[in-house]
Steps between C-alpha positions, in 0.01 A plus 500: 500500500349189601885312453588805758237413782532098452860530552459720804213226632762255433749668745286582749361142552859327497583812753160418711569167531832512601435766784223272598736139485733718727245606749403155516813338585570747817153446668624145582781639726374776679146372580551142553272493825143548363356479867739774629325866560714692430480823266753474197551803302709519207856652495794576254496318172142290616330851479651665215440171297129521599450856381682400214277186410149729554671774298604247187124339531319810438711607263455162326148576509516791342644382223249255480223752510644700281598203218154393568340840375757507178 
């Protein structure tokens, strides 16, 4: 059981911080002016990617909870 939930950790954490490299690399682009005020929201792939990345992280901390308690 514990093999199970460390190899699950393991995916989620390469999959976190991949979603999170790629998040990083498009803020560059699309809000280069810091002193603009202007209200950016996030579209297309930028949202789905965000919902993706909170969705992976709590499941990762689930898992860690849960291997935690075992």
């Amino acid at each position: 059981m514990n093999n199970i939930l460390l190899a699950i950790q393991i995916i989620l954490a390469i999959s976190l911080t991949l979603l999170i490299f790629f998040q990083a690399g498009g803020e560059e682009e699309s809000r280069g002016n810091i002193l603009s005020s202007g209200n950016f929201e996030k579209r297309g792939w930028e949202k789905v990617m965000f919902e993706l990345t909170i969705i992976i992280l709590v499941l990762f901390l689930i898992s860690s909870v849960i291997q935690t308690l075992i």
